[in-house]
C-alpha positions as CSV (number, residue, x, y, z in Angstrom):
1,X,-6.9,-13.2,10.3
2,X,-6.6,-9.8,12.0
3,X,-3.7,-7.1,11.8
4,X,-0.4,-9.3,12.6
5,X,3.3,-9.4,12.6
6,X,6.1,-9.5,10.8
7,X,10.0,-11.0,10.0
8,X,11.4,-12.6,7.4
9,X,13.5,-15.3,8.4
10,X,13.5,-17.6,11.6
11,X,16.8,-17.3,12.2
12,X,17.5,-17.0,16.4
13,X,21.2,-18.5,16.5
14,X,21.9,-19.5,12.7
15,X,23.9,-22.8,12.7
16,X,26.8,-23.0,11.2
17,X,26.2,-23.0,7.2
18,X,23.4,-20.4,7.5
19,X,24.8,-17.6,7.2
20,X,24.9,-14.7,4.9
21,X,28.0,-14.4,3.0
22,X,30.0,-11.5,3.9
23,X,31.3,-10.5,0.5
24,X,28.8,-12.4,-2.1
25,X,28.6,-11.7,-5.8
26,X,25.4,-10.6,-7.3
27,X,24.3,-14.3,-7.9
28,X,25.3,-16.0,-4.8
29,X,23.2,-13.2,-2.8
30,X,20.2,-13.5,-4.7
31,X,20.6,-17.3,-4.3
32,X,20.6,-17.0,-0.6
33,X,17.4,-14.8,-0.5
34,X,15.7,-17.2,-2.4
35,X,17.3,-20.0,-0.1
36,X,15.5,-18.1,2.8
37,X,12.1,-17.4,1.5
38,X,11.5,-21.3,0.4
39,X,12.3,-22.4,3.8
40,X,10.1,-19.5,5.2
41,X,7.9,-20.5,2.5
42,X,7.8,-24.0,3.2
43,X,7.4,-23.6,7.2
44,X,4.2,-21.3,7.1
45,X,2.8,-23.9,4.1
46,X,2.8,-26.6,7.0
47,X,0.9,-24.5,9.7
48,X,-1.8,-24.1,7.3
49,X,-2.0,-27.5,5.6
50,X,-2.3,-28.4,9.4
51,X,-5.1,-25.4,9.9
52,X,-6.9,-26.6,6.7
53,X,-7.1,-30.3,8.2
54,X,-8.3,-28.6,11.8
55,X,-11.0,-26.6,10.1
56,X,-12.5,-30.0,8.4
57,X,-13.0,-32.1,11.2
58,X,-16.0,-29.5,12.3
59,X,-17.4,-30.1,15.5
60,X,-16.2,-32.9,17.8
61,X,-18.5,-32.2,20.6
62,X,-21.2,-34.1,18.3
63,X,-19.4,-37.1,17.7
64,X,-21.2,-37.4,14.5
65,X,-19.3,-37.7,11.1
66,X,-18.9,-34.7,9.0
67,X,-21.6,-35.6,6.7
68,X,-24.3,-35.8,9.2
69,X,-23.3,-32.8,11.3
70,X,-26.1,-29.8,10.6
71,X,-24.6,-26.7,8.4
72,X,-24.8,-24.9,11.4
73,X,-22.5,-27.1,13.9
74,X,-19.8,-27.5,11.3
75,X,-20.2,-23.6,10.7
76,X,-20.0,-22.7,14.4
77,X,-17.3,-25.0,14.6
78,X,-15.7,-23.7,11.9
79,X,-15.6,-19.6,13.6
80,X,-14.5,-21.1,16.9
81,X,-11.5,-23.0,15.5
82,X,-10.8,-20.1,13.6
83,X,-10.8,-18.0,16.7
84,X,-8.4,-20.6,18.8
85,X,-6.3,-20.4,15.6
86,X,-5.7,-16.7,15.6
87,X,-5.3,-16.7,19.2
88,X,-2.7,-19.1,19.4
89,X,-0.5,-17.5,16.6
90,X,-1.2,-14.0,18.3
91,X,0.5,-15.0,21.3
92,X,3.6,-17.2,19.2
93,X,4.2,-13.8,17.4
94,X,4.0,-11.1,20.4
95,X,5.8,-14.2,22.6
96,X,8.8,-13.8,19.7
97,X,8.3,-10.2,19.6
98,X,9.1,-9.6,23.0
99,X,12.1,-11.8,22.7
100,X,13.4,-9.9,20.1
101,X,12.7,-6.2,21.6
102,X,16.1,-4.4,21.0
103,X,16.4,-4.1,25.5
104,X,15.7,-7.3,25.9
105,X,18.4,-8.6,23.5
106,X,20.3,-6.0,25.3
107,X,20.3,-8.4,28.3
108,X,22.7,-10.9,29.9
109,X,21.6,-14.2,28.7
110,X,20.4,-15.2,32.2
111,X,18.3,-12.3,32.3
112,X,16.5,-13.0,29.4
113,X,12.9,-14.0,29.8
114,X,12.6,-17.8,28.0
115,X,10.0,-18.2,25.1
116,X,7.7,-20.5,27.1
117,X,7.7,-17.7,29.9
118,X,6.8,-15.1,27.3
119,X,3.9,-17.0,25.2
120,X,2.4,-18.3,29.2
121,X,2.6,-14.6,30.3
122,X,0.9,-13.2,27.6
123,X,-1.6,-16.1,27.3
124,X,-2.6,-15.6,30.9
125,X,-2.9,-12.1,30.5
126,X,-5.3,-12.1,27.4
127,X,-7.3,-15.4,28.4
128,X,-10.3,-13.4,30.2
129,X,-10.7,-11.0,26.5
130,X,-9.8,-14.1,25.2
131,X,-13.1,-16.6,26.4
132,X,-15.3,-13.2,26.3
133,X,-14.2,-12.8,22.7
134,X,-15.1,-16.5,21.8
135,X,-18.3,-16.4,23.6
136,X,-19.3,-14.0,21.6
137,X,-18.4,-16.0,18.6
138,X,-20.3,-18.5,19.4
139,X,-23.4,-16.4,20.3
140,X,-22.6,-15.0,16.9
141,X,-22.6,-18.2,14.7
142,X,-25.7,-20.1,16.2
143,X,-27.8,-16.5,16.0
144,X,-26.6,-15.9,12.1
145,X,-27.6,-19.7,11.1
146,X,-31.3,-19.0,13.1
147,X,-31.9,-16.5,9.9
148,X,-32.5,-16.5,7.0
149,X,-30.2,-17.9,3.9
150,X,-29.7,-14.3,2.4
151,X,-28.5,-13.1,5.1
152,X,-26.0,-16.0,5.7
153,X,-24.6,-15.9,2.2
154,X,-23.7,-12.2,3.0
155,X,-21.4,-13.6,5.4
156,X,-21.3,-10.8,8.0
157,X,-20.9,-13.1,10.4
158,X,-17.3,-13.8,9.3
159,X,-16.6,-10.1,8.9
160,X,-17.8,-9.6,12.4
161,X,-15.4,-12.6,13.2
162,X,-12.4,-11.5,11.7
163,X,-13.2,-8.0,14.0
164,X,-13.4,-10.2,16.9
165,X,-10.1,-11.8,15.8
166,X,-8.4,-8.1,15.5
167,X,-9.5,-7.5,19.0
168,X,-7.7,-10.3,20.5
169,X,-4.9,-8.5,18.8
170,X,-5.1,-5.2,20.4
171,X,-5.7,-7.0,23.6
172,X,-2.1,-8.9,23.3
173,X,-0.3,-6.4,22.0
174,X,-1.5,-4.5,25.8
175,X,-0.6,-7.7,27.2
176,X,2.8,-8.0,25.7
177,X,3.7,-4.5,27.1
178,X,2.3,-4.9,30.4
179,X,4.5,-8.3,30.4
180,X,7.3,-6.0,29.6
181,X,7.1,-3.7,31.7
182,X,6.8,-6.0,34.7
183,X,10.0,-8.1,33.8
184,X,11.4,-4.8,33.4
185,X,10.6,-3.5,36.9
186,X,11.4,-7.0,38.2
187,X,15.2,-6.6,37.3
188,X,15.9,-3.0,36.8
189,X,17.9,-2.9,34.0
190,X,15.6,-1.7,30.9
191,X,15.3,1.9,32.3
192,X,14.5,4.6,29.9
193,X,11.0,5.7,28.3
194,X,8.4,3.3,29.0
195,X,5.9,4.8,26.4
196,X,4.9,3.1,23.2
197,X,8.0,0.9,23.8
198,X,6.5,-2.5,23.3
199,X,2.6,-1.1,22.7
200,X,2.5,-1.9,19.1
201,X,4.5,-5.5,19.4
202,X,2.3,-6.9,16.6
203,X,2.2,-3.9,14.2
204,X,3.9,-0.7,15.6
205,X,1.5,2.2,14.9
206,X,2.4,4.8,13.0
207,X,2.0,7.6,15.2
208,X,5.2,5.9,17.1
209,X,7.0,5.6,13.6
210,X,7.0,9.3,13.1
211,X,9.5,12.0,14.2
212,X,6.5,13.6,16.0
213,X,6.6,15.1,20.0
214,X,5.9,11.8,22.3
215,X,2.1,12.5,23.7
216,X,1.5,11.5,27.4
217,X,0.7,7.6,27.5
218,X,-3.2,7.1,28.1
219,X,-3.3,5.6,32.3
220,X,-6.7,3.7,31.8
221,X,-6.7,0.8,30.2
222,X,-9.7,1.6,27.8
223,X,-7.8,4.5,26.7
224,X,-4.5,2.9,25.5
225,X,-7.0,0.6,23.9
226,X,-8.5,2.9,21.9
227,X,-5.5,4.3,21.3
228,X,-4.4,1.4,19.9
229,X,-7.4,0.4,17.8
230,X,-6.9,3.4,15.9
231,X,-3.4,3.2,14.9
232,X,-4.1,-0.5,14.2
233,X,-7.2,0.6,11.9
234,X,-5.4,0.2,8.7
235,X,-4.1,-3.8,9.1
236,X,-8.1,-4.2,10.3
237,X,-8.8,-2.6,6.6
238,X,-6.2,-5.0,5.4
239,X,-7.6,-8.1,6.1
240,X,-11.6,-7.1,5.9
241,X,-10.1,-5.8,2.0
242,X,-8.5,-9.8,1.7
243,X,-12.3,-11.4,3.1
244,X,-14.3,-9.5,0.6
245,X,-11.9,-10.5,-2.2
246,X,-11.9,-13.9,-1.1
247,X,-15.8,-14.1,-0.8
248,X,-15.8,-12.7,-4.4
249,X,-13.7,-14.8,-5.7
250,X,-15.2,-17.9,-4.0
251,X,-18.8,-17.0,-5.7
252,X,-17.6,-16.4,-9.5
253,X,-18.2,-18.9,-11.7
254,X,-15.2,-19.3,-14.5
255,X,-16.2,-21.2,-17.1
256,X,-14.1,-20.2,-20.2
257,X,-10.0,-19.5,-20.9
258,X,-11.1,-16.0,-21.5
259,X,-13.0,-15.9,-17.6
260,X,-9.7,-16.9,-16.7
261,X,-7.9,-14.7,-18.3
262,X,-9.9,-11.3,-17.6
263,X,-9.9,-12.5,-13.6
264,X,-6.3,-12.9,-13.5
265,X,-5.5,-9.5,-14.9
266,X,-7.9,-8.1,-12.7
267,X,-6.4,-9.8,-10.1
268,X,-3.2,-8.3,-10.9
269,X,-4.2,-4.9,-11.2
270,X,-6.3,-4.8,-8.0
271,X,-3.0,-6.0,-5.9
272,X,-0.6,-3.6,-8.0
273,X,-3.7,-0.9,-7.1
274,X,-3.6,-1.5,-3.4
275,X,-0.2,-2.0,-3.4
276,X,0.6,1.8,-4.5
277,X,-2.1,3.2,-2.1
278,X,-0.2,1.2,0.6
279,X,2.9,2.9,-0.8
280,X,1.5,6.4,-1.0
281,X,0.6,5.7,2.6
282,X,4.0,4.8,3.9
283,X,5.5,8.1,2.3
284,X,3.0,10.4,3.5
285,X,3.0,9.0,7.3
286,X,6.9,9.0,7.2
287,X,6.7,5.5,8.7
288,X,10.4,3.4,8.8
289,X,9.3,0.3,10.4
290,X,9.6,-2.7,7.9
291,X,7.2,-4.3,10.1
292,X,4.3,-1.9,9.6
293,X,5.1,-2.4,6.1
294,X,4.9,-6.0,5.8
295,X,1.4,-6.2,7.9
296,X,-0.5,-3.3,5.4
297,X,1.4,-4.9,2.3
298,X,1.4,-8.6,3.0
299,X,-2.2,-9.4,4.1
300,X,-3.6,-8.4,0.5
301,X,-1.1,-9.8,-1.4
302,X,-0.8,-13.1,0.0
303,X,-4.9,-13.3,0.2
304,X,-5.2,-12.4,-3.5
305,X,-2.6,-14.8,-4.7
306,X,-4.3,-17.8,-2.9
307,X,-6.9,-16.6,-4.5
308,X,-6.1,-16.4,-8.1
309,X,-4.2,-20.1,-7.6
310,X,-7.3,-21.7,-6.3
311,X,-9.4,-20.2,-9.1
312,X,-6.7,-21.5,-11.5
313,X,-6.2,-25.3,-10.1
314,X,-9.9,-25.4,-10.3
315,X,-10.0,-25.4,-13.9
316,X,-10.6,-29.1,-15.3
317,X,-8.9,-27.9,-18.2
318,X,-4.8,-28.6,-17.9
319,X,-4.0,-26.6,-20.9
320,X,-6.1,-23.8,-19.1
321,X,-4.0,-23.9,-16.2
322,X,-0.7,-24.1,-17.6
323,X,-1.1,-21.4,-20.2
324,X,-2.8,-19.3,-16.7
325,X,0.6,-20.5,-14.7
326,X,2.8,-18.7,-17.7
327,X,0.9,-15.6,-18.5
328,X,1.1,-15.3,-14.4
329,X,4.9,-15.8,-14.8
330,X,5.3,-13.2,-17.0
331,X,3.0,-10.9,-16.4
332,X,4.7,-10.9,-12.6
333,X,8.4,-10.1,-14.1
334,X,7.0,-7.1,-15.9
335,X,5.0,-5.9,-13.0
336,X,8.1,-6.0,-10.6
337,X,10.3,-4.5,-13.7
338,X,8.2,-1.3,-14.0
339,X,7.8,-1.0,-10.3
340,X,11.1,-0.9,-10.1
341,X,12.1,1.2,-12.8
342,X,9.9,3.9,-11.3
343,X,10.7,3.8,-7.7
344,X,14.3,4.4,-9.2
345,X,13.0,7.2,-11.7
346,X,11.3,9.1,-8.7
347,X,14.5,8.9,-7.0
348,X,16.3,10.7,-9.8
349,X,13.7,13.0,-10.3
350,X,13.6,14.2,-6.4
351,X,17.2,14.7,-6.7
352,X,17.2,16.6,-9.8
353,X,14.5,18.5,-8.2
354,X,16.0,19.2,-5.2
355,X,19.4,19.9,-7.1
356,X,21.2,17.8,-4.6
357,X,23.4,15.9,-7.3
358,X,25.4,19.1,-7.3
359,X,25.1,19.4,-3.6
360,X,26.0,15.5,-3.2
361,X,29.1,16.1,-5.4
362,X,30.4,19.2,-3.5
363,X,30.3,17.6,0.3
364,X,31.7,14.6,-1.2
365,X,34.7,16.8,-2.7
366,X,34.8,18.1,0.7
367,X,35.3,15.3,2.0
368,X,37.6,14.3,-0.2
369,X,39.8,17.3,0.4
370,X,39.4,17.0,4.3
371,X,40.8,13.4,4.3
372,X,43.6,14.4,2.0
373,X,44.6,16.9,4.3
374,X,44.1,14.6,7.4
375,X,46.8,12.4,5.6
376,X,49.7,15.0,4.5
377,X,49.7,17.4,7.5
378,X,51.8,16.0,10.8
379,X,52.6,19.0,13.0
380,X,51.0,19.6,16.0
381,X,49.5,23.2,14.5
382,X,47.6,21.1,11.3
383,X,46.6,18.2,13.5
384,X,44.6,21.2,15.1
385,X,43.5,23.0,12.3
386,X,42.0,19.1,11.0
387,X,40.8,18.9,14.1
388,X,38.6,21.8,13.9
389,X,37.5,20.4,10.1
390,X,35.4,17.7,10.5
391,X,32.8,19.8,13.4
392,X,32.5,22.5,10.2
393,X,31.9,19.8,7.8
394,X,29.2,18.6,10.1
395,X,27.5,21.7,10.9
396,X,27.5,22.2,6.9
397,X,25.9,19.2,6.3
398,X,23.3,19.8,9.4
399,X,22.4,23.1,7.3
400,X,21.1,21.1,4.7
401,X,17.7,20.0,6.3
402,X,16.3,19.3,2.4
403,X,19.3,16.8,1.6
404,X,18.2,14.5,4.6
405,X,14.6,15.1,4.1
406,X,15.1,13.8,0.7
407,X,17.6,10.9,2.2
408,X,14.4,9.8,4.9
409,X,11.8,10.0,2.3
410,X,14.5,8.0,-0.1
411,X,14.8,5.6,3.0
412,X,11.1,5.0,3.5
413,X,10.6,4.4,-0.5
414,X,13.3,1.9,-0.7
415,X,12.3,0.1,2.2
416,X,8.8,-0.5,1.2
417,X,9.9,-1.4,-1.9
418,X,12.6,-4.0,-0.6
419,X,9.4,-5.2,1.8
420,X,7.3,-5.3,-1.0
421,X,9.3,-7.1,-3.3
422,X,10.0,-9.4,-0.6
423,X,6.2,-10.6,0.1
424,X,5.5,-10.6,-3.3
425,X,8.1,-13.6,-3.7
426,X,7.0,-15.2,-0.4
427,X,2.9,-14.4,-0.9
428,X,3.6,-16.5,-4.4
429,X,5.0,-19.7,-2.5
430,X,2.6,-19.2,0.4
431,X,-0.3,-18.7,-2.2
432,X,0.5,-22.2,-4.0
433,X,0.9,-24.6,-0.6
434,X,-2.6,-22.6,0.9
435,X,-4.5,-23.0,-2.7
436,X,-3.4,-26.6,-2.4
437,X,-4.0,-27.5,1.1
438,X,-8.1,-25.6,0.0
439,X,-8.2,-28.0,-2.7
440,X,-7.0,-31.0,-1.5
441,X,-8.2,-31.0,1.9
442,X,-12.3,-29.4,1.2
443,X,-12.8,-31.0,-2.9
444,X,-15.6,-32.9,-2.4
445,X,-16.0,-31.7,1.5
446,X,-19.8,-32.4,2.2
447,X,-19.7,-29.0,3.8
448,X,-18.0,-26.9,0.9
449,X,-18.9,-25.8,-2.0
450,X,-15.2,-26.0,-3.5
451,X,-15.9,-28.8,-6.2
452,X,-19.0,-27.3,-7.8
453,X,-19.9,-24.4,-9.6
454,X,-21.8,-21.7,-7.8
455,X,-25.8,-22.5,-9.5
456,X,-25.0,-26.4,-9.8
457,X,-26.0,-29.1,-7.8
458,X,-24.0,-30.3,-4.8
459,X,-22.3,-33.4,-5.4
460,X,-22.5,-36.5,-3.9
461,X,-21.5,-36.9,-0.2
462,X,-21.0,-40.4,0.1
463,X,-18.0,-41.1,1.6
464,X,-16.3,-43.3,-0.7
465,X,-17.1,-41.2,-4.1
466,X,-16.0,-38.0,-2.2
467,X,-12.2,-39.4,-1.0
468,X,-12.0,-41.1,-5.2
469,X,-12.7,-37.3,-6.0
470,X,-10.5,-36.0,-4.0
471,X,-7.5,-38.5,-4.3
472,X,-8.5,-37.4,-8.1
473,X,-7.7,-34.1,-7.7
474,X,-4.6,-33.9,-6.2
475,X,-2.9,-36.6,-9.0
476,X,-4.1,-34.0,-11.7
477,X,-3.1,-30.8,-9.3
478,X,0.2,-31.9,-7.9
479,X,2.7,-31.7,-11.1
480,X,0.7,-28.3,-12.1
481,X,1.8,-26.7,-9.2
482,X,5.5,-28.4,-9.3
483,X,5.3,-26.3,-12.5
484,X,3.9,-23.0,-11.2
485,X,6.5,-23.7,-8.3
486,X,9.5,-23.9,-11.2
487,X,8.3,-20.8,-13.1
488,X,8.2,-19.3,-9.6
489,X,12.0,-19.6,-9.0
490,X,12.9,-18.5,-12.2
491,X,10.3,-15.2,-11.6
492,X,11.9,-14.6,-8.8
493,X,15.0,-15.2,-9.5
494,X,15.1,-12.6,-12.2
495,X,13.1,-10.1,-10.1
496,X,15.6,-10.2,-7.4
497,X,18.5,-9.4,-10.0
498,X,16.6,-7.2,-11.5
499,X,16.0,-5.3,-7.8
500,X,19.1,-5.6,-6.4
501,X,20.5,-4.0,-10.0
502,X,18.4,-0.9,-9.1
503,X,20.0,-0.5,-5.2
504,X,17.0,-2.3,-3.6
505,X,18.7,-4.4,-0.9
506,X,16.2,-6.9,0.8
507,X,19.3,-8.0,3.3
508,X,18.2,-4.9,5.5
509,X,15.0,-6.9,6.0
510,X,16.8,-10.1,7.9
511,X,17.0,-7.9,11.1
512,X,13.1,-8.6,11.6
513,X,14.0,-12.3,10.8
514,X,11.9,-13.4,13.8
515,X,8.9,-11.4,13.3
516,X,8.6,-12.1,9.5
517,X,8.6,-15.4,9.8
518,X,5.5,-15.7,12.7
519,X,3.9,-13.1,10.8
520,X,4.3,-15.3,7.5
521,X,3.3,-18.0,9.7
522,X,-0.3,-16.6,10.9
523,X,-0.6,-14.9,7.8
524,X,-0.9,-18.3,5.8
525,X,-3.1,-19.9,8.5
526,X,-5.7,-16.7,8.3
527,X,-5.4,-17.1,4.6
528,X,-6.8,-20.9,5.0
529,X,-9.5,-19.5,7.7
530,X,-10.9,-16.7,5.3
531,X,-11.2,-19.3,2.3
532,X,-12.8,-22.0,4.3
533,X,-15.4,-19.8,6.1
534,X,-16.4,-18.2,2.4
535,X,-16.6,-21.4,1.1
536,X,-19.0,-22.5,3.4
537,X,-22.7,-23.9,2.2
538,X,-24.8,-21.3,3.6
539,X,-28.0,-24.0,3.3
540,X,-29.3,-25.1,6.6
541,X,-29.2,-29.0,6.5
């Protein structure tokens, strides 16, 4: 999965019934966001059940069955499926996200460019770094599988995949803003700076999220490249940081409640852990962009949730995974209480540091006192003096460059935070439906290593005892994860009072509906490519 997209909901003309209520109590509104991330939920859970069952088949070129396909075919199958995969998303997402650029929305409807005409443009555009890209994947798998074991079970190959995969991203993000530049030379009606306008349609960089002088845009095309690899660096980081957790994870062998236990808080912490560096990022590159946000935030969480619900529905013990699904439960409400809590307790403390409650209290008396006059005075010589007023209560407030530096850092904090609160409650219900479509789809896989223990023998691959086993499975998995998906909506529930109580309002985030919901899309998929490629058999048969 490489550095991708974001918005919440798919919501391109709402039908009627589907909107936000206007005036909503406290209840009704958290109701609603939790209406919206189930369905977004639920949408992104199909695309990668359907990826899951893709990534099984292994090669088709064979036309041998699964079980008598070499390790290597069914591996280089395996990277070049996973290659189609991202590439098909990439374009869906930069297709939506030209759509939704603010000048194209800005159009008459019959100037709008259609969907299909976006996703075709941009496909046509990337396919030649498209089949160079998945030539070289394919040079790439049969060469790894010619050495030696070690090697393999290192599994550079999918690290050097999941590169390859990030490059196809760079490559359509130049695409997309070539696309929109033509369409908007061939109509003449998006004038205006034609920079880093549409550059950074998959994850805008963060040198065009800050208040900074615009630089010259690079002319050759290896330039703006480059340009772009760099400020996409970080969602590369992202995802290599969700393969080498996954790869972990898929190697550790759990044999105890305690195992359990100790992985699960470690789990936890590690996400809280990269979840504040991601936050201490944010605030110290000034970035606004809820987008930018979601990519660096969401590709970690939602990797090590799948994670920690595969290593937990693995557990032949049900008491084991039921007492893992409540210490999850609550150990997630007191996460997201604390996290709160402090975002608003560094609030408070930057305004008491910056003494701008006193100063927030006098322009609001001001204000005050300007509108009262504004109401009582009538003759022509007041309307004049309150005339003049408001232009000296604006060049006050413009002297007080420390209130709105506080009021953009506050801005950026409580943004991430909404953003973050907002993919921990999806990357839960993602996390279940991927863990699920691992199991179900690769237990007892001739090709995976999912239903043994890492040091144990592989198990039988006769056909027959291999569907029992898995028909097994998902009876004794399905009503665990009903009940991880009922103590999920009471989590969240609570969370989201518990947020909005401290002024975090995640309806700011439905104005990237479109872009959440591709990027929540791919991010699911990529979550079923990482697993399946780690959980390879890296033998040679």
């Amino acid at each position: 999965m490489a550095s991708s997209p974001t918005a919440f909901h798919l919501r391109v003309q709402p039908a009627a019934g589907l909107k936000r209520p206007r005036e909503s109590s406290l209840c009704l509104g958290t109701t609603w966001t939790l209406l919206l991330v189930l369905r977004n939920a639920s949408l992104s859970v199909v695309f990668a059940w359907l990826a899951a069952f893709g990534l099984s088949l292994g090669s088709v070129i064979t036309n041998l069955s699964v079980a008598k396909q070499t390790t290597m075919d069914f591996a280089v199958s395996v990277l070049t499926v996973s290659k189609f995969l991202n590439w098909v998303f990439v374009i869906a997402t930069h297709a939506a996200l030209l759509l939704q650029h603010p000048r194209v929305r800005a159009l008459p409807l019959a100037q709008r460019p259609g969907a299909l005409r976006c996703a075709l443009t941009i496909a046509w555009k990337t396919m030649p770094g498209f089949l160079a890209l998945n030539i070289a994947t394919l040079v790439l798998g049969v060469l790894v599988y010619h050495l030696s074991p070690s090697v393999r079970r290192t599994k550079v190959h999918v690290y050097i995949t999941l590169f390859l995969m990030h490059l196809d991203t760079i490559v359509a993000s130049l695409a997309t803003q070539s696309a929109f530049l033509e369409h908007a030379e061939s109509i003449g009606r998006l004038a205006g700076p034609q920079g880093d306008a549409t550059a950074n349609a998959i994850a805008p960089s963060a040198a065009s999220e800050q208040k900074q002088p615009r630089r010259a845009r690079p002319r050759s095309y290896a330039a703006r490249f480059m340009r772009l690899f760099r400020q996409l660096a970080t969602s590369l980081l992202a995802t290599h940081i969700a393969a080498a957790y996954a790869q972990f994870a898929a190697r550790l062998p759990l044999h105890s409640q305690e195992q359990m236990g100790l992985f699960t808080l470690a789990s936890v912490v590690l996400k809280v852990l990269l979840q504040e560096l991601t936050r201490h990022y944010v605030l110290h590159r000034r970035l606004q962009s809820a987008r930018v946000m979601a990519v660096i935030v969401g590709i970690p969480t939602i990797a090590i949730d799948t994670q920690m619900r595969i290593v937990l529905l693995r557990a032949h013990n049900t008491r084991t995974q039921l007492s893992g699904s409540f210490a999850m439960a609550v150990i997630e409400v007191l996460v997201r209480l604390v996290k709160t809590h402090i975002v608003h307790n560094q609030i408070r403390s930057q305004e008491r540091a910056r003494g701008l409650r006193s100063a927030r209290a006098s322009i609001a008396q001001r204000a005050t006192d300007l509108m009262r006059r504004v109401s009582s005075r009538t003759n022509g010589e007041n309307a004049t003096e309150t005339a003049i007023a408001p232009s000296q209560g604006r060049r006050r407030l413009r002297q007080s460059p420390s209130l709105l530096e506080f009021e953009g850092w506050k801005t950026r904090l409580l943004r991430h935070h909404a953003t973050e609160v907002y993919l921990d409650m999806l990357s839960e219900y993602v996390a279940m439906g991927c863990a699920y479509a691992v199991l179900i789809v690769f237990w007892a896989h001739p090709k995976y290593l999912l239903a043994v223990e890492p040091g144990h023998a592989i198990l039988s691959t006769d056909a027959s005892m291999a569907m029992d086993e898995k028909l097994t499975m998902a009876q004794l998995q399905l009503w665990v994860v009903g009940v991880q998906m009922a103590l999920e909506i009471v989590v969240d529930f609570v969370s989201c009072v518990l947020a909005a109580l401290n002024g975090v309002n995640m309806a700011l985030l439905e104005s990237h509906s479109l872009f959440m919901a591709f990027f929540l899309i791919w991010a699911a998929v990529g979550n079923v490519i990482i697993s399946a490629n780690m959980l390879l058999r890296d033998d040679a048969s």
